[in-house]
KERO-70362 format. One record per residue (C-alpha): residue number from 1; x, y, z. Coordinates in pm, 1 decimal. Layout:
<recs>
REC   num         c1         c2         c3
REC   NUM          X          Y          Z
...
</recs>
This chain:
<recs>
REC   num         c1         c2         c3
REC     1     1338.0      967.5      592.7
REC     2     1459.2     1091.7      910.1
REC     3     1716.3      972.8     1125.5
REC     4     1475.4      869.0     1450.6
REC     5     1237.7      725.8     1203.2
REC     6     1572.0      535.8     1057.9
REC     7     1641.2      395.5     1419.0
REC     8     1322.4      307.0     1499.2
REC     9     1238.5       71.9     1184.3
REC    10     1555.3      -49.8     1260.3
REC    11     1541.0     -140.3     1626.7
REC    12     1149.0     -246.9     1635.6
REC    13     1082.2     -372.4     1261.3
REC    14     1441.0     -546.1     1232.4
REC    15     1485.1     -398.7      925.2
REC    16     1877.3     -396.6      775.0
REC    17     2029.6      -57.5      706.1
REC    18     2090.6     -165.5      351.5
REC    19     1663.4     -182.9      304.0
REC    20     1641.6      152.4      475.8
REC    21     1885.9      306.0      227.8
REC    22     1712.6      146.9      -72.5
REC    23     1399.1      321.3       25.6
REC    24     1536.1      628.1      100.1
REC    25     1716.3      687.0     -247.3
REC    26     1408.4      569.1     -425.0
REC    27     1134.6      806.9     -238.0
REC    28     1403.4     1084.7     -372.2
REC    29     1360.6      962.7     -747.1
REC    30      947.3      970.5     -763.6
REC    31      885.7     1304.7     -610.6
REC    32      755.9     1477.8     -890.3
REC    33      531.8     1146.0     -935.0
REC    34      373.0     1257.1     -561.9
REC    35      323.5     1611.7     -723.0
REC    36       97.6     1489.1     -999.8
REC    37     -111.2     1272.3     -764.0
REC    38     -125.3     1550.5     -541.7
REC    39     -258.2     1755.7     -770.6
REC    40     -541.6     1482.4     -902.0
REC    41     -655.6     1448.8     -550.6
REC    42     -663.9     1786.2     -480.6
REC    43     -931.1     1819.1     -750.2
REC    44    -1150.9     1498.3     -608.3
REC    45    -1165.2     1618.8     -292.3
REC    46    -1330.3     1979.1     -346.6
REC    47    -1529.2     1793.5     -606.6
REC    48    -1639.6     1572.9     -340.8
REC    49    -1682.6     1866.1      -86.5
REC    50    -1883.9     2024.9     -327.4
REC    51    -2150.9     1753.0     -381.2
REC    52    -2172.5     1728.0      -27.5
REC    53    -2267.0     2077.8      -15.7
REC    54    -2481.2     2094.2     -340.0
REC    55    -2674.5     1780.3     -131.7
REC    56    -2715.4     1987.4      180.2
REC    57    -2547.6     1669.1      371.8
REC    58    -2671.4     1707.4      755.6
REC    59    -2600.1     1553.4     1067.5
REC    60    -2997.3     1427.2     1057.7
REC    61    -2867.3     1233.2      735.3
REC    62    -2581.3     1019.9      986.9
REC    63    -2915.0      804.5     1076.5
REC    64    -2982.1      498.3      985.1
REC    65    -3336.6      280.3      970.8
REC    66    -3447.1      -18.0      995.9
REC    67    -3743.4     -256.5      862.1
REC    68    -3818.9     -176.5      533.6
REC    69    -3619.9      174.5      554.6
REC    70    -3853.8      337.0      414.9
REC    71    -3810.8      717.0      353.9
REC    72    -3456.2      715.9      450.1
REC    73    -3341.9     1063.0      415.9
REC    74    -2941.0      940.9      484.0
REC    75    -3042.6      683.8      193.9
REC    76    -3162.9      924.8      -48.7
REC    77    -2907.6     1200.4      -23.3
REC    78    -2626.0      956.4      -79.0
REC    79    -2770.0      795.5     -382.4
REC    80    -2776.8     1191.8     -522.3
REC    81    -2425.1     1241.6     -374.9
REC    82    -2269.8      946.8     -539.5
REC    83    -2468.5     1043.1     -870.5
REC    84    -2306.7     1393.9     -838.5
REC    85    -1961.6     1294.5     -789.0
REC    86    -2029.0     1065.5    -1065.3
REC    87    -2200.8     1254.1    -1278.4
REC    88    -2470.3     1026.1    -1337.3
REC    89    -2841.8     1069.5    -1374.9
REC    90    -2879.7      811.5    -1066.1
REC    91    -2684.8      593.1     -835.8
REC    92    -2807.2      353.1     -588.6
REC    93    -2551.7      298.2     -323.8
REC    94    -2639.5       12.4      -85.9
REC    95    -2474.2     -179.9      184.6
REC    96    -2719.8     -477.3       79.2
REC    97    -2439.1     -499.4     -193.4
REC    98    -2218.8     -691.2      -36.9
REC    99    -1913.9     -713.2     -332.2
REC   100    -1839.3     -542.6     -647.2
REC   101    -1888.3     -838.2     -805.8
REC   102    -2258.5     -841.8     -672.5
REC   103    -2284.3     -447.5     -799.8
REC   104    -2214.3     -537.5    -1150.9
REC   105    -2444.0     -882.3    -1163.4
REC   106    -2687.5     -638.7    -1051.4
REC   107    -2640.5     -421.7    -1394.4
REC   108    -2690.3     -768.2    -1566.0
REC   109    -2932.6     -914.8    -1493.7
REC   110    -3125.9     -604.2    -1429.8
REC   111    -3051.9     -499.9    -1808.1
REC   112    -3017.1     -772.7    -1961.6
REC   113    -3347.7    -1025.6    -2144.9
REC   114    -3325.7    -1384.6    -2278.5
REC   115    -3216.1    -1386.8    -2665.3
REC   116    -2985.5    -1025.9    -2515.7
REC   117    -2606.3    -1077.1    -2585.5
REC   118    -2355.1     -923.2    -2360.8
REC   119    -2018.1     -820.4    -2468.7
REC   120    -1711.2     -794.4    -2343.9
REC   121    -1474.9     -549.1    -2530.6
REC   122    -1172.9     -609.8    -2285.7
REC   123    -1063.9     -975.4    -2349.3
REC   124    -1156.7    -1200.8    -1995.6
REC   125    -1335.5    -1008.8    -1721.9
REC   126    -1235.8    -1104.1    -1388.6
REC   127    -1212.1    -1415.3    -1196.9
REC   128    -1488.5    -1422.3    -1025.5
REC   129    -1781.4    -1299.9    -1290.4
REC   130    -1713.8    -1635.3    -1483.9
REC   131    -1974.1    -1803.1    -1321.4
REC   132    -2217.0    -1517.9    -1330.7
REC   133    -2175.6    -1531.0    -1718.8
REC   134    -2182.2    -1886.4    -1765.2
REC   135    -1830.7    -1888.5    -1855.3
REC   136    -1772.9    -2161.0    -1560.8
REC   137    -1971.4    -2333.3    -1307.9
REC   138    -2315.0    -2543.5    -1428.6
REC   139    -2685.5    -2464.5    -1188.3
REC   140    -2596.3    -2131.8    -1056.3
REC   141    -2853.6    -1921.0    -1212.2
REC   142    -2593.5    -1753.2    -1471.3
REC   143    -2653.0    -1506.5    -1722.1
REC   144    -2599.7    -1826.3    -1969.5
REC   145    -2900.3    -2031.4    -1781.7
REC   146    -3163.9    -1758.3    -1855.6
REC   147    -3036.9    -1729.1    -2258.0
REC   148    -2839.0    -1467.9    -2228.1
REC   149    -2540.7    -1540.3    -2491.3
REC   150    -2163.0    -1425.6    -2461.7
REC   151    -1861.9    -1341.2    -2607.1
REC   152    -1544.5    -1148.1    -2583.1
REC   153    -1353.4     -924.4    -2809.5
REC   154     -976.3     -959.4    -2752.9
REC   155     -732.4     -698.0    -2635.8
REC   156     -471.7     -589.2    -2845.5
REC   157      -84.6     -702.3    -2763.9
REC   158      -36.0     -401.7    -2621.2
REC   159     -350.0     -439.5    -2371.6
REC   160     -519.8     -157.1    -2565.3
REC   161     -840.5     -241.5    -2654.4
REC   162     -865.5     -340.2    -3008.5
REC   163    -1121.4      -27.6    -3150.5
REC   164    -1124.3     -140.7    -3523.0
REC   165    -1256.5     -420.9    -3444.3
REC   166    -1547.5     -311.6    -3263.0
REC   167    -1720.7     -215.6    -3501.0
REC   168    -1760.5     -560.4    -3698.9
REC   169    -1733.8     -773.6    -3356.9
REC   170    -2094.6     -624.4    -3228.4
REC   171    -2405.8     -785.5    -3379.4
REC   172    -2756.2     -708.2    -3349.1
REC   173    -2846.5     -915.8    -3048.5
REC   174    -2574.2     -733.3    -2854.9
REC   175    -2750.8     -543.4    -2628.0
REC   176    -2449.7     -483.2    -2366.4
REC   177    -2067.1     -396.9    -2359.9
REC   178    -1879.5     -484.5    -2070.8
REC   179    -1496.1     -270.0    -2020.0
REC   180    -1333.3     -384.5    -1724.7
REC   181    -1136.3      -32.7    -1637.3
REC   182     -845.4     -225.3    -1423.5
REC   183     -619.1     -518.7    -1499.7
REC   184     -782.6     -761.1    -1276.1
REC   185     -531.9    -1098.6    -1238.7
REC   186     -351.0     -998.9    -1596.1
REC   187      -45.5     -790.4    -1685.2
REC   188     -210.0     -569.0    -1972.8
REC   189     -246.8     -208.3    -1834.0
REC   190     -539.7      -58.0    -1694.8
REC   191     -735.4      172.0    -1902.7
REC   192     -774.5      536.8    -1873.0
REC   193    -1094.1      755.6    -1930.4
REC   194     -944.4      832.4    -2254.8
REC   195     -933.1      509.8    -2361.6
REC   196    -1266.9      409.2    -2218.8
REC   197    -1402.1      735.8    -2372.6
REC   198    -1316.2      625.6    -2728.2
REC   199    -1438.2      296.0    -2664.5
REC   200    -1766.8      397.5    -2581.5
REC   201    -1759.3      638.2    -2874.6
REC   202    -1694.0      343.5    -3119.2
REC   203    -1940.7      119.2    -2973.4
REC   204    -2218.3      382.2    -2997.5
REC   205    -2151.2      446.9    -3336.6
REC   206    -2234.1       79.3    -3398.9
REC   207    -2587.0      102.1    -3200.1
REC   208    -2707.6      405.5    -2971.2
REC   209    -2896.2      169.4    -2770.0
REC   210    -2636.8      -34.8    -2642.0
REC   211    -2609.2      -31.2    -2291.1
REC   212    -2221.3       41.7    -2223.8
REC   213    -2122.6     -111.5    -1838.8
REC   214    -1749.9      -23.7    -1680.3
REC   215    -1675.6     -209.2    -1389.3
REC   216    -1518.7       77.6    -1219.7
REC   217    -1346.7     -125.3     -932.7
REC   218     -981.6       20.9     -771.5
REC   219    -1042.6      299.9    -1045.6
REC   220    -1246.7      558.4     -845.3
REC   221    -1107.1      917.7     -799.8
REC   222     -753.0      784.4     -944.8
REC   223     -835.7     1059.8    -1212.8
REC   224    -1044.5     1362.2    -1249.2
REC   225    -1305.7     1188.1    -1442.7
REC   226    -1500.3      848.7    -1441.2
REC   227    -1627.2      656.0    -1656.6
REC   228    -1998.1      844.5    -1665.1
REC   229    -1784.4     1127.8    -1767.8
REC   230    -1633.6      947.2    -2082.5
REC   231    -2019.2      801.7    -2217.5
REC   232    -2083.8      486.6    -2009.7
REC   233    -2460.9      448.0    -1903.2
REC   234    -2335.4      229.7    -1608.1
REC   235    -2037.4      234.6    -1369.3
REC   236    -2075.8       -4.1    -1098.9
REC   237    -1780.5      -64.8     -799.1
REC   238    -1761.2     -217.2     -443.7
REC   239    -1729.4       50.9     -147.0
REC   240    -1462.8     -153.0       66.9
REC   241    -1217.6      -29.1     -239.3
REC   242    -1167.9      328.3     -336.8
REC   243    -1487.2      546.2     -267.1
REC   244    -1560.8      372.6       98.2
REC   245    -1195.7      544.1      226.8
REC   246    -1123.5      270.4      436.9
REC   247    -1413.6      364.1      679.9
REC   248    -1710.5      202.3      463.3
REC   249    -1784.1     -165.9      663.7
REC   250    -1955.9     -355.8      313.2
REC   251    -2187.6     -244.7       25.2
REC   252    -2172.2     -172.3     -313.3
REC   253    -2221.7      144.5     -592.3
REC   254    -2431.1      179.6     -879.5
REC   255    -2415.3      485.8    -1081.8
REC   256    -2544.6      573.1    -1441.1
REC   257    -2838.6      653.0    -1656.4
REC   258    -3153.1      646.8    -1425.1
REC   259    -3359.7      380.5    -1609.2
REC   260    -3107.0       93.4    -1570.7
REC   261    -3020.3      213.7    -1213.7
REC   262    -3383.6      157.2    -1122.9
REC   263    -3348.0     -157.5    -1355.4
REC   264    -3087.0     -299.4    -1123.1
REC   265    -3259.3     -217.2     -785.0
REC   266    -3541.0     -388.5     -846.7
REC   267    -3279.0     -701.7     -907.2
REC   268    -3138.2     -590.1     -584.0
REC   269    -3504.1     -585.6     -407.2
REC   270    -3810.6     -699.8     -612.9
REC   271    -4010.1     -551.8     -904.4
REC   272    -4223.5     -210.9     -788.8
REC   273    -3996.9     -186.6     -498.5
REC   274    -3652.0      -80.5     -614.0
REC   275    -3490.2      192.1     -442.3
REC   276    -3746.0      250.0     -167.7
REC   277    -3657.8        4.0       63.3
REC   278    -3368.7     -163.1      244.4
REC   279    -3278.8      -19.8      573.3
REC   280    -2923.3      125.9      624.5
REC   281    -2927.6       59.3     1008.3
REC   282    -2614.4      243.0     1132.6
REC   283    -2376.3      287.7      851.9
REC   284    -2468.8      603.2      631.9
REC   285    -2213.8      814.6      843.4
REC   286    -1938.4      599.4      763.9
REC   287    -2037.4      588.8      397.6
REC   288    -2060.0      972.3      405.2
REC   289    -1728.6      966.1      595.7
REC   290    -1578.4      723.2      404.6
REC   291    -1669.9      911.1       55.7
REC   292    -1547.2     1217.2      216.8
REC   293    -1184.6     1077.2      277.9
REC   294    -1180.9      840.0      -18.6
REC   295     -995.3     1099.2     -282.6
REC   296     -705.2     1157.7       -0.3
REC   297     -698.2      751.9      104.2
REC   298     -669.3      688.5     -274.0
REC   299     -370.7      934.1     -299.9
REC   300     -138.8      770.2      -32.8
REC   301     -194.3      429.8     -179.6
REC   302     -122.3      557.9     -529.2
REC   303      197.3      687.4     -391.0
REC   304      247.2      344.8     -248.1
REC   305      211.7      193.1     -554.6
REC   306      416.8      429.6     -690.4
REC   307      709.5      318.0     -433.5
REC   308      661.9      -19.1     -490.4
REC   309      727.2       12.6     -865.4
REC   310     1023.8      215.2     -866.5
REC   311     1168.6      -36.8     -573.1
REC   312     1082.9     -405.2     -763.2
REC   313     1205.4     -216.5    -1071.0
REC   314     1541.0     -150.4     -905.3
REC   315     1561.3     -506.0     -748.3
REC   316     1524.8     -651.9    -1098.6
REC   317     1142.4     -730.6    -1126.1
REC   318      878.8     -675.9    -1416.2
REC   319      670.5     -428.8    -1292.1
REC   320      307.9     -244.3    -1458.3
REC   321      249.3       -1.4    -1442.7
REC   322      668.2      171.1    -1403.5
REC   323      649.6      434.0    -1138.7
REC   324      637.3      710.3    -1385.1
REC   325      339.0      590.4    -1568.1
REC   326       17.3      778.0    -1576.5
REC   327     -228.6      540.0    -1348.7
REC   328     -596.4      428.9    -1359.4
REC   329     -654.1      195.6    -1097.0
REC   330     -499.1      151.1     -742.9
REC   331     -309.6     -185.0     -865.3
REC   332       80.7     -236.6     -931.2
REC   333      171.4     -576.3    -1019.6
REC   334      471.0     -697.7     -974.2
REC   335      621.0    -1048.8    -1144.4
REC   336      820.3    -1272.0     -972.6
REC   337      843.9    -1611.5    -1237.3
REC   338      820.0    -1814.6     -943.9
REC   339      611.3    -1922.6     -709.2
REC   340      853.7    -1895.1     -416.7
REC   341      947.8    -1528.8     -393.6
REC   342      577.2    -1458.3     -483.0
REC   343      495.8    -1610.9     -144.3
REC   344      749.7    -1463.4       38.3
REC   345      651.4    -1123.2      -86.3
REC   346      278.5    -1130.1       33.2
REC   347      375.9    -1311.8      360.9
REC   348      630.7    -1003.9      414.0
REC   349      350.8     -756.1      323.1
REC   350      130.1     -897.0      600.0
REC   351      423.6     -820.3      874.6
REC   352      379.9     -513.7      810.6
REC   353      -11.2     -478.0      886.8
REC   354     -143.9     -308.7     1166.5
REC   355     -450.7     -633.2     1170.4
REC   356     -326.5    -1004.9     1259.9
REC   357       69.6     -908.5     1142.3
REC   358      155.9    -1241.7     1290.1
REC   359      -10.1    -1435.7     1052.2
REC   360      113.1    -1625.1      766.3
REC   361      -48.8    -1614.6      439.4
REC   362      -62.7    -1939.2      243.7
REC   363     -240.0    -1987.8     -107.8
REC   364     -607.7    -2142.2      -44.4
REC   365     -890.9    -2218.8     -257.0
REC   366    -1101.1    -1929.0     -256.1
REC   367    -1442.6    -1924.2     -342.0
REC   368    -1517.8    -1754.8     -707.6
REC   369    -1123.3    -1835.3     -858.5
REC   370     -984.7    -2122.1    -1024.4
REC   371     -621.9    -2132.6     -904.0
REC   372     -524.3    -2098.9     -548.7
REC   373     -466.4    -1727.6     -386.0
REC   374     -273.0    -1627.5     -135.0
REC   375     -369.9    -1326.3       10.4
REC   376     -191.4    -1074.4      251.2
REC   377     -444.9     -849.3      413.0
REC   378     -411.4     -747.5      771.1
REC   379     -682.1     -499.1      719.6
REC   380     -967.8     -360.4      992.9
REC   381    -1224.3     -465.9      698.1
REC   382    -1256.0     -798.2      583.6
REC   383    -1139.0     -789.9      219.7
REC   384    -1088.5     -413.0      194.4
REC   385     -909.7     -375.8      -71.7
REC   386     -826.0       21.4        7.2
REC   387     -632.5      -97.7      281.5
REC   388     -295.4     -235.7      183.9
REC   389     -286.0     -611.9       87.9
REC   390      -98.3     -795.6     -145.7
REC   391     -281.9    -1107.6     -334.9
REC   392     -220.7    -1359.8     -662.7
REC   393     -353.5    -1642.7     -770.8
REC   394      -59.7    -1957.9     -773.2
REC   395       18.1    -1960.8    -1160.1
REC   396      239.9    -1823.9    -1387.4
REC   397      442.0    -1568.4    -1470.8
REC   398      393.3    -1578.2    -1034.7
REC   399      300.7    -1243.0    -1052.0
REC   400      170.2    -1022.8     -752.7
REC   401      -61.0     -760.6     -742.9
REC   402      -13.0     -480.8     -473.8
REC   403     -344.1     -254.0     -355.3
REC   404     -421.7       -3.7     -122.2
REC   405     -273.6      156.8      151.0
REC   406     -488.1      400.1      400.1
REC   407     -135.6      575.8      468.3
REC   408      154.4      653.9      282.6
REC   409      357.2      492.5      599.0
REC   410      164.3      152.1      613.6
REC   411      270.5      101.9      248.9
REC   412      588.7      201.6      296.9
REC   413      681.5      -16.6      590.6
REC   414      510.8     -281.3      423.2
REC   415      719.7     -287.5      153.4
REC   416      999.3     -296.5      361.8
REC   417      935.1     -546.8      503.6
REC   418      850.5     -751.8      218.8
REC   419     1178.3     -672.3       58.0
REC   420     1341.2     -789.7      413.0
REC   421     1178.9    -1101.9      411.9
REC   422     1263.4    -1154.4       15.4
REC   423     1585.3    -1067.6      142.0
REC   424     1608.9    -1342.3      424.1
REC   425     1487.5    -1623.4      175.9
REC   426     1776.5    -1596.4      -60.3
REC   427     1530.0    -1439.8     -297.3
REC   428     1726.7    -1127.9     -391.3
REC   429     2059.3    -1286.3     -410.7
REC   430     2108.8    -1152.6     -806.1
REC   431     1914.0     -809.6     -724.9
REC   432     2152.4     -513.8     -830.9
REC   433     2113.5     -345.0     -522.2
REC   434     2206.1     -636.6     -320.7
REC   435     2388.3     -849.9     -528.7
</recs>
């Protein structure tokens, strides 16, 4: 870090000179981390670059329609980009999809029949698909409601999922496996394309016809293959996290095997309709854009994460994934044991946003969780979680989970000043560094 850039956090961010130097001696211990994420991204983006060219992406394709949208050329060539970069047979990409969450209910209940049983392989899926399985919540229309039965295989200690068992854990009604690629609001470690790869190998061994779904959220373009790569027929993700770059406003992805993509848009639409309507109005350009920065936007926040691990770590935190870990998702969590410094971390996160940096963060009820979150996210997009933000649901171990970052910089001052504030509040007062 250079000297003017030294001064100036100092002088405008009120930053102590005992922060700056903690930040400077860490960046010089995860260099050869950057390399390797460098060299990931590198690959993404010509592969990217490529589908945009194998597409013949035009300018005529930046226009949107409206009504029904029907023969949307803008439409159509990003459904074949995304399957491309995916390497799936078909993707529907939509900004009627207004959440991951919505994306993968989508692959549900478009593939999935009374007397069906789904299957999840990776212990508890996230929060808020509970009461699209049936898990929680009574009248909502769940999977559960229309006879659709559930259960969960375990993870192993370790987080790994538990492959032996698969095997004997499947029965004949299932007809779907759910793998939930990142760690969600838990502490076991993502899972790599390896991992998912064997997984799907074991579960096909069982039945062929199972229908094998990754929710591929904060896990796009963190490696050089996805989940279609490693076997899945689905992969399904939100574009306000990885692939929309920070420059996608809303909507959702849907990639896979081309019968239970068209399965899933007619959920989206209506039966006989599918994929040939709903209008894109004004939006394809920044989905195009957005796709077209999203390996490089991906990079500087895994290098954020990176950061932040290799700082907490010093500072005397649990971290996952440690900053020299191989990573799958965009998500470093961070524990704090209590619910104190938790709090002060995300509210010093949110200083540091370019987006509403005066506000405080307090934990809330939010719709689709069963604790309360507090969420840090000064971001241009309304829960765009490719922009940096910091959020954790009010429970123990207090833990925090760190995402995003458009720039290398935004993290980095974030962090800062999280570790200020921390600071201030007598919450570092037995950190090594500070102690």
């Amino acid at each position: 870090m250079e000297q003017k850039t030294k001064s100036f956090l100092k002088e405008n961010f009120r930053l102590s000179q005992s922060v700056i130097d903690l930040f400077s001696e860490a960046e010089g211990r995860v260099g050869h981390v950057f390399k390797r994420i460098d060299s990931v991204r590198a690959y993404n983006q010509y592969k990217v670059i490529r589908a945009m060219q194998i597409n013949r992406l035009s300018e005529s394709c930046f226009f949107g329609s409206t009504g029904y949208g029907y023969g949307d050329k803008g439409r159509e060539v990003l459904d074949a980009l995304y399957a491309d970069v995916f390497n799936a047979e078909d993707a529907l990409v939509r900004q009627q999809i207004t959440t991951g969450t919505q994306a993968l209910a989508l692959c549900l209940f478009g593939n999935l029949r009374p007397g069906d049983e789904l299957v999840s392989i990776t212990g508890k899926p996230y929060d808020t698909l509970d009461e699209v399985i049936g898990t929680r919540g009574e009248g909502s229309g769940s999977l559960k409601e229309f006879g659709v039965s559930y259960r969960q295989l375990e993870l192993l200690p370790d987080g790994r999922i538990d492959l032996e068992a698969i095997r004997g854990f499947l029965s004949p009604r299932t007809r779907m496996v759910l793998i939930q690629r990142s760690r969600g609001y838990s502490l076991r470690p993502s899972l790599d394309i390896e991992s998912i790869r064997e997984a799907v190998k074991r579960v096909k061994e069982v039945n062929s016809d199972i229908i094998v779904l990754v929710d591929n959220c904060y896990g796009e373009f963190v490696e050089e293959e996805e989940p279609i790569d490693a076997g899945a027929d689905l992969a399904a993700g939100s574009l306000i996290k990885n692939p929309g770059g920070g420059l996608a406003p809303t909507g959702g992805y849907i990639a896979g095997k081309s019968e239970y993509v068209r399965r899933a848009a007619f959920r989206l639409t209506a039966p006989g309709l599918g994929k040939e309507v709903g209008a894109s109005l004004d939006v394809n350009r920044l989905f195009f854009q957005g796709l077209f920065l999203a390996p490089h936007v991906v990079g500087e926040s895994l290098k954020g994460a990176v950061l932040c691990a290799e700082i907490m770590s010093r500072l005397g935190f649990e971290v996952s994934p440690s900053a020299e870990d191989r990573r799958s998702d965009i998500i470093q969590a961070v524990v704090f044991k209590n619910p104190e410094c938790l709090i002060a971390f995300c509210q010093g996160i949110q200083k540091g946003s370019p987006v509403d940096s005066h506000a405080v963060p307090q934990p809330w009820d939010m719709p689709g969780y069963d604790n309360p979150v507090i969420m840090a996210a000064g971001a241009f997009i309304q829960g765009s979680s490719i922009e940096l933000s910091a959020d954790a649901p009010i429970r123990p171990p207090y833990a925090a989970y760190l995402q995003g970052g458009l720039t290398y910089d935004h993290v980095r001052l974030g962090l800062m000043l999280a570790v200020q504030d921390m600071l201030d509040k007598g919450c570092l007062k037995a950190a090594p560094f500070f102690g």
